[in-house]
N, C-alpha and C positions, 0 to 999 in steps of 0.2 A: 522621428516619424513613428509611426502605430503600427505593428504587425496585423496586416490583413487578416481580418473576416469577416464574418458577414450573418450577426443573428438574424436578419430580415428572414435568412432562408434555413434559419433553426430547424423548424418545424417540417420543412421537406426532408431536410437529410437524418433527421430522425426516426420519420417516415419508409427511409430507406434502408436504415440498421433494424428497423424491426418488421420489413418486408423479409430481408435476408434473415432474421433467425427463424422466422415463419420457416420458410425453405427448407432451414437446416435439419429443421425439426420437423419438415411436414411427413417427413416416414416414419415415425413413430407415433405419429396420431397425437402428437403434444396437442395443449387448451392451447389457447390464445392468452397471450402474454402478457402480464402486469407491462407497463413501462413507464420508468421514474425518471424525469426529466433531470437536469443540469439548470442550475442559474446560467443565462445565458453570459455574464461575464463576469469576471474577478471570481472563480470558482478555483481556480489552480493554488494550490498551496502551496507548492515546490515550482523554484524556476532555477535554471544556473544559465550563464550568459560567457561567452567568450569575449574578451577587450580587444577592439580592434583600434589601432593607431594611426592617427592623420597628423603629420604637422608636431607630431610628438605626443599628440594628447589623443587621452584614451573615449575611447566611447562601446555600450554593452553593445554587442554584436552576434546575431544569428545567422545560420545559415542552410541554406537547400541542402536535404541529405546528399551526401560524395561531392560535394561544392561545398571547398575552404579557400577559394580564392576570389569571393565576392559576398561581401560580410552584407547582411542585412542591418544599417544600422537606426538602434531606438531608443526610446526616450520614458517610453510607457512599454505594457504590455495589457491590454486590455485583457486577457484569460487569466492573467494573476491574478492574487488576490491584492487587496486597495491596499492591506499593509505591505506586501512588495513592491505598488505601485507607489508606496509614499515615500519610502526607502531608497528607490532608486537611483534619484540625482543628489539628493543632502548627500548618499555615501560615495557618489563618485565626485561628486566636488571637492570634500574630505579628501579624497585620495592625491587627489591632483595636487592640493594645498599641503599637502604635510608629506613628504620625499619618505619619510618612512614608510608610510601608509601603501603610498603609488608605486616605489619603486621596481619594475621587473612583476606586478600585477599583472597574471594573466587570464584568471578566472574567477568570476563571483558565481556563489551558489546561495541559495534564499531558502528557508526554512520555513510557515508560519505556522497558524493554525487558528482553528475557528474561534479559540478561548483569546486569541491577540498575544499572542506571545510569537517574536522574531528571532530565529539563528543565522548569522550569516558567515557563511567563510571565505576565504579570503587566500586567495592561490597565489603562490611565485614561485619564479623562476631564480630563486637565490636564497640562501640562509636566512632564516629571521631568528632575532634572539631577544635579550631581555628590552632592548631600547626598542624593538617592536611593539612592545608588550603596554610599555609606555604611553607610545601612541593610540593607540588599540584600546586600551582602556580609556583611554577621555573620547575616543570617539564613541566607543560603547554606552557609553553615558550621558551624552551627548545625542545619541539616536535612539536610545533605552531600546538595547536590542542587545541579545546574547554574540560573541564574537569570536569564531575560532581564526588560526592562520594555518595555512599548508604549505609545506616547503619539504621538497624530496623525499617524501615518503614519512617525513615527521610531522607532527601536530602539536600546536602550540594552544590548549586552551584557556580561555580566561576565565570566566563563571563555571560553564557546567557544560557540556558535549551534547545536550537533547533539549527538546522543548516538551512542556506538557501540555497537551490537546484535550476535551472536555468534549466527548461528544453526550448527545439527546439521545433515546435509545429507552421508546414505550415506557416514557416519563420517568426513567434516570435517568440520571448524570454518571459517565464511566469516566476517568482520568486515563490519559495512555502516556506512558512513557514514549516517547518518536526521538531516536539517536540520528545523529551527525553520522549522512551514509547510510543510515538502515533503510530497508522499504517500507514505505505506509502508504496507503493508499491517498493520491493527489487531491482527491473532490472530494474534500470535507463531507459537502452537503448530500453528493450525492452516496457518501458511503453511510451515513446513517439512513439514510432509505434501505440501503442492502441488508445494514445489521435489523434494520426493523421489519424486511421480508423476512431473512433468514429466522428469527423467531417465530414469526408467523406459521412461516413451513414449519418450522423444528414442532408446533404446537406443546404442549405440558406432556412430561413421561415422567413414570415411574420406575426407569431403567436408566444407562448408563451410554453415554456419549465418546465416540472415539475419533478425535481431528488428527487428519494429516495436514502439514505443511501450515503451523498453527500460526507462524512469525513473530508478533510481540504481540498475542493475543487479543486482534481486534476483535474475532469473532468471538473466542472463544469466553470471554469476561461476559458477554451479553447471554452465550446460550447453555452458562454454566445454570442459570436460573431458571434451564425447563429441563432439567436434567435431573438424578440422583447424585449422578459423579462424572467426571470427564476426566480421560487420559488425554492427553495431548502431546503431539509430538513435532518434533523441528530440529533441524540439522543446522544450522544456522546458529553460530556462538554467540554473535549480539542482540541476536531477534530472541533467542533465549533469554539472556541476561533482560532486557527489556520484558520478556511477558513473563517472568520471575517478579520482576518488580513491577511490574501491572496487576498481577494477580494479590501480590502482598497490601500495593497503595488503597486499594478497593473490596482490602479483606475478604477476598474469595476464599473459602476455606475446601470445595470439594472438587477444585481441579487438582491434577497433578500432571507434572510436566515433566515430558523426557527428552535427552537429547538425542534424537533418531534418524537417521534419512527412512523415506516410507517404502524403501525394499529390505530395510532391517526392521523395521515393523512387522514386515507380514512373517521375516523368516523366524524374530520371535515367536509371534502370536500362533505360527501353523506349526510350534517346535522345533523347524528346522536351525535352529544357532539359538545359546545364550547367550545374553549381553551383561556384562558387570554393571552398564550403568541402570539395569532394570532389578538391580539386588536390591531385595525388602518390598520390591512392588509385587503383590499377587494378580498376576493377570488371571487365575482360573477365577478370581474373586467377583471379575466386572460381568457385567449383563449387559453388552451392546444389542443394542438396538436398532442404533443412528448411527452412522458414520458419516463424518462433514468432511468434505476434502475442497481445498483451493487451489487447487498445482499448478504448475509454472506453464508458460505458454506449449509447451512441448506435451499437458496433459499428463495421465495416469499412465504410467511403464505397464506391460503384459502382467507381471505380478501382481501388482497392484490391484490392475484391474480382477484380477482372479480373487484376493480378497475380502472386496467391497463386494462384488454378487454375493458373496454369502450374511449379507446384513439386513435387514426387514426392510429397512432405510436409507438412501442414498441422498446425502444433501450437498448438493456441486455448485461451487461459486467457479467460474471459468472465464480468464480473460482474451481467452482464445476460442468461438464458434465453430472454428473445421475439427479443432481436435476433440472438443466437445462433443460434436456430432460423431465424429470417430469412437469416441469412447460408449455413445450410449448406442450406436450400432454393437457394439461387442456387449452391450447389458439387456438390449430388449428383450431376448429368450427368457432373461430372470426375472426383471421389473419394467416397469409400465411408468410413463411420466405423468406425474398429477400436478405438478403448478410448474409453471416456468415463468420467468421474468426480462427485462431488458435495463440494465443501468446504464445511465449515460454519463460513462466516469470521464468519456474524451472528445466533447464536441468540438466538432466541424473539423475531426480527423475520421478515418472507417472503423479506426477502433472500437470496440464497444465492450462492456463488461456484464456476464448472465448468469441465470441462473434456474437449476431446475430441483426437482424434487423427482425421488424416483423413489417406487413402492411396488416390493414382493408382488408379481402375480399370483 
């Protein structure tokens, strides 16, 4: 069967995510908001599915959050994208058919990206070893799709652990490194809309860019190019390694990248602590300007937020609206909001993904 929804009624409940950030934002005298729509299906680029078993045999299986005992089970998934939808049954008939493959199979997980490249991994509940690897490889080849395995905490991979993504972005082409487990942003389509506001906002400077929470620098590769230089930083050791090697594939040459959480940022940057991994970088050297920050649903910590007041420029990508609204209540005394936006990284759930610009009163 097909996991319910329902694009007929796209356009209301769109309607309704950006009635609500309206609200969120109407005490601070925010413009009225860009909003960038979602393909209304096959936009999802990441799916993972639980197997559920009838009669011995497996089928992918969803279910109601705090409900694991009444599996939704299907066949398609209309929000993925067509290459997870083409993948689907060829790799679970595969499974079924070859006892290596099936055996003690508990979880698939689906990788794509907009460029058509496929990861998929491949979960149990048992050892797997080289006669895995066997199998694994002629199905790989066979479905022309990257193949990891998971078993108790080890990783068995066959080609290479990441897929590489090619996004559009104010007529380049950027490659990203995207790892097996790392975060990247699910809606292809609609994350180059953001990277293509966020340049918008960012406009052309002749000064010096400082990102928090930068991951395998989606943003940061796009708005190295209205910048002098950019610092960037990230506490995250794969999202590191990924925007290390995203920054090198696409010969960025004036970011530099640290590995930081952003309350060891501020305590560098205001003096309070050094850090060995900041030896050789001169911070009295950069001329910020702009600070881009993307934080995690929980938003800017008190620190933080004490930091970023003191920058000309504030450019906030936030997948969370209350805390958003929380943070820029503690910034309106300093900055004033000059564009805001509405992405629709998660239709026809209330999720929604935004964005504002804030500028020095």
């Amino acid at each position: 069967m097909a996991l319910a929804f329902d694009p007929a009624h796209y356009d209301e409940q769109l309607e309704a995510k950006r009635q609500r950030l309206v609200d969120l934002l109407q005490p601070f005298s925010a413009p009225e908001p860009a909003v960038f729509t979602s393909p209304l299906e096959h936009f999802r680029l990441r799916a993972e599915f639980r197997l559920w078993y009838e009669n011995g045999q497996p089928h992918y299986a969803m279910f109601e959050p705090g409900d694991n005992r009444h599996p939704i089970l299907i066949e398609q998934l209309p929000i993925a994208s067509r290459r997870i939808n083409e993948l689907m049954m060829p790799l679970l008939d595969a499974c079924k058919a070859e006892r290596e493959l099936g055996h003690k199979l508990f979880q698939v997980e689906f990788l794509t990206t907009l460029s058509g490249e496929a990861l998929v991994t491949l979960c149990y509940h048992r050892p797997i070893d080289e006669q895995w690897d066997s199998a694994a490889q002629r199905l790989a080849e066979q479905l022309d799709i990257l193949l990891i395995g998971r078993s108790r905490g080890r990783r068995r991979v066959l080609q290479r652990d990441h897929v590489v993504e090619q996004l559009q972005v104010d007529g380049r082409s950027w490659r990203y490194q995207q790892i097996e487990g790392g975060f990247t942003q699910p809606n292809g389509q609609v994350n180059q809309h953001m990277l293509g506001w966020a340049l918008e906002a960012a406009g052309h400077n002749d000064d010096d860019l400082l990102e928090l929470y930068c991951g395998n620098g989606n943003f940061t590769l796009p708005l190295s190019t209205r910048f002098r230089r950019v610092l960037a930083t990230e506490l995250s050791k794969s999202s590191v390694r990924s925007a290390l090697e995203n920054i090198a594939d696409n010969q960025v040459e004036n970011v530099t990248l640290v590995r930081l959480a952003s309350e060891e940022v501020t305590q560098a940057l205001t003096g309070v602590r050094e850090f060995r991994r900041l030896q050789g970088i001169d911070l009295s050297g950069y001329e910020f300007g702009t600070v881009f920050v993307d934080p995690p649903r929980a938003g800017l910590d008190p620190a933080t937020l004490e930091l970023v007041k003191g920058y000309q420029r504030i450019l906030y990508i936030s997948c969370n609206p209350e805390t958003l609204a929380a943070n820029i209540a503690e910034l309106q005394h300093t900055h004033r909001i000059t564009r805001c936006a509405l992405f629709d990284q998660f239709p026809y759930t209330h999720h929604m993904e935004s964005g504002v610009l804030l500028e020095r009163r």
